[in-house]
N, C-alpha and C positions, 0 to 999 in steps of 0.2 A: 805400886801406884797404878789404880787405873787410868785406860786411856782411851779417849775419844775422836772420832773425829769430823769435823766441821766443813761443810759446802759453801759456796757463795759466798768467800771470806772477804769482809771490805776491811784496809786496816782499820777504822774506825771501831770496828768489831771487835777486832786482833789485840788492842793495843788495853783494853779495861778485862779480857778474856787471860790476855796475858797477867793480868795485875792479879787478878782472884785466882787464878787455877790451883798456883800452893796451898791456899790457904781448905779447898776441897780435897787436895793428896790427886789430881788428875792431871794426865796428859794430853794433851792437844796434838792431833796432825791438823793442818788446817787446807783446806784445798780451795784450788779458783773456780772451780765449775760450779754451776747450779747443780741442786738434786735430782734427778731424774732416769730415767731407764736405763739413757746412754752412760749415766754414769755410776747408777748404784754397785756397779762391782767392786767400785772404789771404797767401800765400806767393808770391803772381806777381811774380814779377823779382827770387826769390834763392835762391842756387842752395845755400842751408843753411838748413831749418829744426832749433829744438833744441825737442824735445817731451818728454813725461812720463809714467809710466807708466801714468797714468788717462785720456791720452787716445783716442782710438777709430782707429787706422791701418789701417783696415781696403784693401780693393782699392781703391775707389771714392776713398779718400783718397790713397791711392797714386797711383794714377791720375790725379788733377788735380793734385798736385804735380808729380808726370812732366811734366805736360801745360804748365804752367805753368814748367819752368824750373829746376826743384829736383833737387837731383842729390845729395845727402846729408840725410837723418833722423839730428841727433845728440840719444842720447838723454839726457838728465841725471839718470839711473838704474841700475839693475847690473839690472832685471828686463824681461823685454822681449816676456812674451808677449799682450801687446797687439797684435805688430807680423803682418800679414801677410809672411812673408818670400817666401814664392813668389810673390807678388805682385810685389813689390820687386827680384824677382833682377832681375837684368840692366837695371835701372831705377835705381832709388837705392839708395844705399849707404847701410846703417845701422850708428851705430857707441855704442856706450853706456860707461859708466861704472863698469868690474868689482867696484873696492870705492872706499870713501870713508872708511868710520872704522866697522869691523866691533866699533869699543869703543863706542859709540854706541849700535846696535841691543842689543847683550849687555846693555849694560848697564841700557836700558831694557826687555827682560823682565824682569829682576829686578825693576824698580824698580815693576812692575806687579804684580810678585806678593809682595814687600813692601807694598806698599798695597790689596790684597786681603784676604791673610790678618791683618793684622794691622789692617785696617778706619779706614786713617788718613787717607782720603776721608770717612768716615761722620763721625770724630772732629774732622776739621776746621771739618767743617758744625755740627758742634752745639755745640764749643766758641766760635763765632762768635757763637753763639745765647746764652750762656752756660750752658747745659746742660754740665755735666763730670760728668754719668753714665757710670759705664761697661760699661751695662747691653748687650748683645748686640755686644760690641766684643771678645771672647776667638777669639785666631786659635790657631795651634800652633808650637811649636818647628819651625825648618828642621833643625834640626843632629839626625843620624842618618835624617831621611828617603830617600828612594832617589830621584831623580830621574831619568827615561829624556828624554834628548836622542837626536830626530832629525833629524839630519843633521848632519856634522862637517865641515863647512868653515871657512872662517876665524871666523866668529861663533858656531857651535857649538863649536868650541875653545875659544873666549873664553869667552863661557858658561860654558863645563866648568868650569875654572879659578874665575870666581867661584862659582862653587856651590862647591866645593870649600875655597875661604875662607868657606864657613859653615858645613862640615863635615857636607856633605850627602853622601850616598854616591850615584854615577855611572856611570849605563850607558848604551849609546849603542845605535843603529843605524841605518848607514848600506849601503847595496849596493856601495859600495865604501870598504871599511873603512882606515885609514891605518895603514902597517905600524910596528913599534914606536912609535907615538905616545901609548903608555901608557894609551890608551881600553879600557877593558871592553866589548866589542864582544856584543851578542847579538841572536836573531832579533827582529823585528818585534814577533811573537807573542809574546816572553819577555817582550821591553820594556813592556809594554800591562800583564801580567800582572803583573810585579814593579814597576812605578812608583807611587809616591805622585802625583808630581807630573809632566806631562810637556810639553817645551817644544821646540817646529818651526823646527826653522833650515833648512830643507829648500827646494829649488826648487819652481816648478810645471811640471810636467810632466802626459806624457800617464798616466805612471806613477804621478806623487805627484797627481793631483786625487782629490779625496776620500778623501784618505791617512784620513783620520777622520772615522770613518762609524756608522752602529750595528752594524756585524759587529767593527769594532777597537774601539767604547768597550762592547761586553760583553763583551771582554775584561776590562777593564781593573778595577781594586780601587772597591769601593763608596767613594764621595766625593774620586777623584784630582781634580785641578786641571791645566785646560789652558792653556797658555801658546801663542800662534801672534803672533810679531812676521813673519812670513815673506811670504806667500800668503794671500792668503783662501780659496780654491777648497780649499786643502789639507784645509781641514774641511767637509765638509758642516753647513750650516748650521740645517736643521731637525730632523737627527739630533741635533746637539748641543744644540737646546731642548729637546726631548721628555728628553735626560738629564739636562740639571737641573732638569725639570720634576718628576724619577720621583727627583733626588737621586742618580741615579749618577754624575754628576757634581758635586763639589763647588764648584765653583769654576771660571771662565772669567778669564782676561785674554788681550782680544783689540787688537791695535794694527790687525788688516785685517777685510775682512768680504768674503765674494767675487764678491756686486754692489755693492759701496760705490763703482763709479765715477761716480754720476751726486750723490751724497751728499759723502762724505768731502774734504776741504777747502775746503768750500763754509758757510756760514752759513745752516743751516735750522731757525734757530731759530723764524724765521716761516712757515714750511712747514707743510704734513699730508706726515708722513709714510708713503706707502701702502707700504712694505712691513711687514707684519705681523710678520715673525722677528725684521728687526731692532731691530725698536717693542719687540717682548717680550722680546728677551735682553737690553736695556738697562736695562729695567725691571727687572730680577731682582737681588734683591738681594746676591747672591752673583755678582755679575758687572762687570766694568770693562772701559769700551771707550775707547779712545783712536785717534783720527781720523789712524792710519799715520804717525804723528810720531815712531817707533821713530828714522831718521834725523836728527832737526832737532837738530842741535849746529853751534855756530861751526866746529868742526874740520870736520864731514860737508861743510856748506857749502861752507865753502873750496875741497873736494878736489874735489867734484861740480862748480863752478864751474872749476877749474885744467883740470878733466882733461877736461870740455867743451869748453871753447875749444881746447885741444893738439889733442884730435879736430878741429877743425875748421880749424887750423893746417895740418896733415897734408894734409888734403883739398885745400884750396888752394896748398900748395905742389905739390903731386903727387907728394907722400912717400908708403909704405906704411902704411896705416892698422891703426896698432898692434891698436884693439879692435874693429876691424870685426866681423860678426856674419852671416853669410848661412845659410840654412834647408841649405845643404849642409857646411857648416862639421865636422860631424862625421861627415862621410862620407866621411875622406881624400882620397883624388883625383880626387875630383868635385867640390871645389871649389879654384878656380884659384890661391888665393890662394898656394900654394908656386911657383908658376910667377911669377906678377907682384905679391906683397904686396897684393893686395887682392880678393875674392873677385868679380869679374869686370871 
């Protein structure tokens, strides 16, 4: 049987990894620590590690996996710019998790921005108290507002469609638009200006970091509301205080933040928190943050677990690896992978 082993274990993780592992003929060691320099030694004498996308795979971690024996990074994620790839070419093979339950992620931006505007975090607290005032708890009608989705892939679709069962009106943009897929399609620019409310299903890239910035939110309508279950980076983080510090921005629900790696699913409730922006955008009371949990449903699990181990199935039998990922990947013939199914 082979056997792997696993970083950043939350039992969450443990408990659906546990469920499938027989059924791939694989072992599990499972560890606490995140991925990273200080730790990849921990991986000597297995030739699969499965990481996450808050861990730090930089060269140097690369490089002592290599050194060490590891010859596959499988990721238990669909995001993966944590990873050094040119590092990694020709070294270990990285292979990740493209979707899991795109109804998941949809569905918890909404459910972030129902509990926002209609202030039923606030309501919960006070009715516990038994305060049933409903004194600064008045949100607004969704139905006829405009909402601008960017990015339309499978969770911006999804998306779309629930917004539309609450009779919101819907416009998108993406740079690569999908043909008859019935989306109102318009620029960047138009989007920012015509949305009430606007919500990031968008990757990060070298093109979308700082997709939202202060040049895109003065565009945008006094008091929109930003939704980001996607990336953190995709917003600039201190632009976006300073706008709802001024009220041009109405409203924030954020599921990432885009230094939340050393933070976000960690317990720092007993901590000083030094970063200052996101001390303050938490604090605000027009604001909702939740700890990247857009994914955590029994379904996501399940699929993130299944399509993990297959990944690492693959590897060890010396099948083609379906989701492999290499930094030449979209450079056609410059990566090998149409030649031997795997990208070197």
């Amino acid at each position: 049987m082979n056997k792997i082993c696993f970083f950043d274990t939350k039992p969450y993780d443990k408990i659906f990894f546990e469920e499938l592992k027989e059924k791939y003929q694989i072992e599990i060691e499972y560890f606490e620590p995140k991925l990273g320099p200080k730790t990849a030694f921990m991986a000597k004498g297995y030739e699969a590690v499965v990481a996450f996308v808050n861990d730090a795979i930089d060269q140097e971690t690369i490089d002592t996996l290599y050194q060490n024996g590891t010859k596959l990074i499988a990721m238990r994620c669909a995001g993966y710019n944590n990873v050094d790839f040119k590092a990694a070419y020709d070294k270990v093979h990285v292979v990740r998790v493209p979707a899991y339950s795109p109804y998941a992620v949809a569905e918890h931006a909404m459910a972030l921005l129902l509990t926002l505007n209609r202030k039923i975090h606030k309501a919960y607290v006070r009715t516990r108290d038994f305060n049933f005032s409903l004194n600064g708890l008045t949100g607004f009608d969704l139905h006829g507002k405009t909402m601008g989705v960017i990015g339309t892939g499978k969770i911006g679709r999804i998306f779309i469609d629930i917004c539309k069962g609450f009779g919101l009106n819907v416009i998108a943009y993406d740079p690569y638009p999908i043909p008859d897929a019935g989306i109102s399609y318009v620029t960047l620019e138009e989007l920012c200006k015509q949305s009430d409310i606007i919500s990031l299903h968008c990757p990060l890239t070298k093109d979308t970091f700082h997709l939202i910035d202060q040049k895109t939110i003065s565009l945008m309508k006094k008091g929109v509301y930003i939704i980001n279950t996607s990336r953190g980076a995709l917003v600039n983080s201190e632009d976006l205080m300073e706008a709802l510090k001024s009220e041009k921005v109405g409203g924030a629900c954020l599921d990432v933040y885009e230094e939340e790696t050393e933070l976000f699913y960690e317990d720092m409730s007993y901590s000083i928190i030094h970063d200052d922006v996101l001390a303050r955008i938490i604090s605000m009371p027009n604001v909702i943050v939740t700890s990247h949990q857009a994914f955590l449903t029994k379904e996501a699990l399940h699929n993130i677990a299944d399509t993990t181990l297959s990944n690492c199935r693959e590897f060890f039998d010396d099948l083609p690896l379906t989701n492999e990922i290499c930094y030449q990947c979209s450079k056609g013939d410059n990566c090998h992978r149409k030649k031997n199914n795997r990208c070197f």
